[in-house]
Each structure stands twice: as structure tokens, then as C-alpha cells.
N, C-alpha and C positions, 0 to 999 in steps of 0.2 A: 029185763036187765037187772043184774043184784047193784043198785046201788041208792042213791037216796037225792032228794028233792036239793038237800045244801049242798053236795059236793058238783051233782050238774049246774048251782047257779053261780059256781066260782070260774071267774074269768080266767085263774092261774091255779095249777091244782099240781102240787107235787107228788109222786109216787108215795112218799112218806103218810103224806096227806091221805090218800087213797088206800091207803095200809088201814090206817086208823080207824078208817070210816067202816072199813065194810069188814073190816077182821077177816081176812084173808092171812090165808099161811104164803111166802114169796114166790112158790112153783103156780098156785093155784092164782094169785093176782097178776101174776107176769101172764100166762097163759090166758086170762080173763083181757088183760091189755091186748094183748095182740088179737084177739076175737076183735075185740072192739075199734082194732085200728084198723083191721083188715073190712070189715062193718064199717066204716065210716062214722062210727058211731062216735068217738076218741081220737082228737086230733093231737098229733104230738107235737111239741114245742120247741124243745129240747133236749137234752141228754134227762130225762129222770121229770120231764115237768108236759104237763097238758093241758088242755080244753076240751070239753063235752060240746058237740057239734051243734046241742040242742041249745045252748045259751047263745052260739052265733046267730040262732033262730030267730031267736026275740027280735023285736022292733028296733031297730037301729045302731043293736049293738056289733054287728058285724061292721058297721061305717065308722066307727072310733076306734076298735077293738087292733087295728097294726098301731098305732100310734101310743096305746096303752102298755102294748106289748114290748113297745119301741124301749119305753123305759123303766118296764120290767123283768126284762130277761138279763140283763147285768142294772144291779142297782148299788150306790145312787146314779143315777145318768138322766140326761133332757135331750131333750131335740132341741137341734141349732142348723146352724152352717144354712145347708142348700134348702131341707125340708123345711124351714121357716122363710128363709128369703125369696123361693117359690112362692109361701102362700103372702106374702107382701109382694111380687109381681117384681123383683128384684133380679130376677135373673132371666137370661135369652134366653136357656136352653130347657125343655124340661126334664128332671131328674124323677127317678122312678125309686134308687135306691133310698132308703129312711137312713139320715144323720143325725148320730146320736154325742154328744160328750159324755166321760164319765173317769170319776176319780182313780175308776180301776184300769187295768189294763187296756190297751187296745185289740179289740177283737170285731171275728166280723161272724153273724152269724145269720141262715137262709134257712128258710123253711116255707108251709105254704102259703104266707100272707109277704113275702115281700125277703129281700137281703138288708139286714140292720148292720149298718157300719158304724161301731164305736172307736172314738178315738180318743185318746188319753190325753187330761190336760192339769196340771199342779192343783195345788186344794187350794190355794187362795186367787185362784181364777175360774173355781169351780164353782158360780153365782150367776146373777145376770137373769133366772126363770122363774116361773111361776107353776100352779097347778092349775090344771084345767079338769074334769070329771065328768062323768055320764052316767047315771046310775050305782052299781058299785066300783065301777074302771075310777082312776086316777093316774093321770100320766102329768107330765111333767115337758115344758115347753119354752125357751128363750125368744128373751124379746126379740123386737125387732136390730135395735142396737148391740147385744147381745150377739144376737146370731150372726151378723155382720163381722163383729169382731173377732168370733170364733172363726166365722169362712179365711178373714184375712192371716187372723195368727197362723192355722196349719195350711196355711199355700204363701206366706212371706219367703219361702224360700224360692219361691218362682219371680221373686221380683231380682234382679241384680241390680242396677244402675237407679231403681226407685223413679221410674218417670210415668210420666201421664200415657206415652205409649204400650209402657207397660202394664199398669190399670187396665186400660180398655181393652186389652187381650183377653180382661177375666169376664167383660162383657156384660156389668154390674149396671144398675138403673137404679144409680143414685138419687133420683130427684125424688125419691121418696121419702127419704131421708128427712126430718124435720131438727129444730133445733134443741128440743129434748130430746130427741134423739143422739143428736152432736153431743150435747152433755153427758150421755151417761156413757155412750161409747168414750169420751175422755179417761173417764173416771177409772177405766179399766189399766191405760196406758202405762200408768208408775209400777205396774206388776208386772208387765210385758217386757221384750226386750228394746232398745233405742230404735231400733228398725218399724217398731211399729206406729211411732209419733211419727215420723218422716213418710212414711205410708198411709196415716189417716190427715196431714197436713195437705197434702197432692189430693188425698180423695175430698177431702172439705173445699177446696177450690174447687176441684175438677167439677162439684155437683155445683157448687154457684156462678159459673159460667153460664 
């Protein structure tokens, strides 16, 4: 296969990228793509962007590699919402789609590692996460508090009347919840709209019952 050792160990590899590398004129590289797509050899990502199937190879990099993607394919963006308060045992149900925030547009996009739902949210409530890494992958991941906040902000319009019967419709397993965690989700509220301090007041109770 014409290509070289650095461009199969890039986890995100743009067309452009793939120009560069192997000096391809754009009939003979588009044509070399789809050899390779139809080969299994080149997996496609997006519109103009890929991965070499031989790096999902390697040791463990296929078990990180949706979550890296998660918040690489629109950047800046982090995982929140469900895909974090899943892995804190926060929610009944389990979710299969990857929730993503991000300063940019909302968009949603599927391909073969999963459907990544980005949802748009202002820039000075675009905080709250950290990095995580594996190798050369970095992705990007909200706290627990954090992702909480994010779940509540984009579904506060399913609340009407703000009561505890309407909380537990969302079927949330707040006693995980600690009191640094109560603090920082606070900290977020002055940026939110009023709705949201009346909806973290009901869930502050509701978990100290």
C-alpha cells in the first residue's frame, strides 16, 4: 500500500493531510481512497477526514478511539450530558448515542463507531471539563457536576411547573452527587437562566431526602 508509517499512526487524518504525505495528484488519491475504503483498509470519518484501520489495531486503541473522536470531529467540544452521567451510574436508562457540547453549531453526526450528538451551548458556559489521553488520542470529558448541569440546562424546557414530580420523570440518581459537587454545579447558575437555580434547589433537596 503507497503510504507511510506516520500517516497510519494518526488517529484523525484529513484528505489534505493525505495529499501531502504521499504526493498524489487529486484523481489518483481520490481513487487510491476509495481502493482503500472498499479494502477495509481506510476508514472514513467524515466528509474529507479518516482513519487507517491498522491503528484501531494496536492495543487498546480501538476502546478509547469513539470518545476521542467524540471530540474531534467538531472542535472545541467535550462529552457531557448522558455519556458522562452514565459512566457515574447517574442515569436508569442506558444510552448508546455519545453527547457531546460544543461552542459551535449543533450538529449530529454517525458513522461506524457510534452517532455523536453535539449540542450548542454560549462561550462562557463552555467550561466545566478536563482532558483525558491514551497514547497520541486526547479527548476532552465534563465533570460530573458539569455534565449534570449540561443534562439539566438543554431538557429545563421539559420542566413546567418545576416540581419534584417532574425531576423524577428524568429518572436521575442523585445520591451521587457530593457536596463539591453541589459547589461547582452552583458556580455555573449566574450564567444560566433563573429556571435553572429553581431546578438545582428541588434537585439539592430531592437528593437529601
Amino acid at each position: 500500500m503507497e503510504t507511510t508509517k506516520d500517516i497510519e499512526n494518526m488517529p484523525f487524518l484529513s484528505k489534505t493531510a493525505m495529499a501531502n504525505y504521499l504526493d498524489k495528484n487529486p484523481n489518483t488519491l481520490r481513487n487510491s481512497i476509495s481502493y482503500w475504503i472498499k479494502n477495509k483498509t481506510l476508514i472514513r470519518l467524515k466528509r474529507g477526514y479518516f482513519v487507517f484501520s491498522s491503528f484501531l489495531e494496536k492495543r487498546d486503541n480501538s476502546l478509547y478511539y469513539p470518545r476521542f473522536l467524540a471530540t474531534k470531529m467538531i472542535e472545541p467540544s467535550y462529552l457531557s450530558k448522558e455519556s458522562v452521567l452514565q459512566d457515574y451510574q447517574m442515569l436508569a436508562d442506558i444510552v448508546y448515542n455519545y453527547s457531546i457540547v460544543t461552542s459551535k453549531k449543533t450538529n449530529t453526526i454517525t458513522n461506524q463507531f457510534g452517532t455523536f450528538d453535539y449540542q450548542s451551548i454560549k462561550k462562557d458556559l463552555f467550561t466545566g471539563f478536563s482532558v483525558k489521553s491514551y497514547g497520541v488520542m486526547k479527548w476532552y470529558v465534563a465533570s460530573k457536576a458539569k455534565a449534570l448541569f449540561d443534562y439539566i440546562y438543554f431538557n429545563q424546557n421539559k420542566f413546567s411547573k418545576i416540581t419534584i414530580n417532574e425531576l423524577m420523570r428524568l429518572r436521575l440518581n442523585l445520591n451521587t452527587m457530593q457536596k463539591s459537587d453541589w459547589r461547582e454545579y452552583k458556580k455555573y447558575l449566574p450564567k444560566a437562566p433563573s429556571k435553572m437555580t429553581e431546578i438545582y434547589l428541588i434537585m439539592k433537596n430531592y437528593a437529601a431526602e
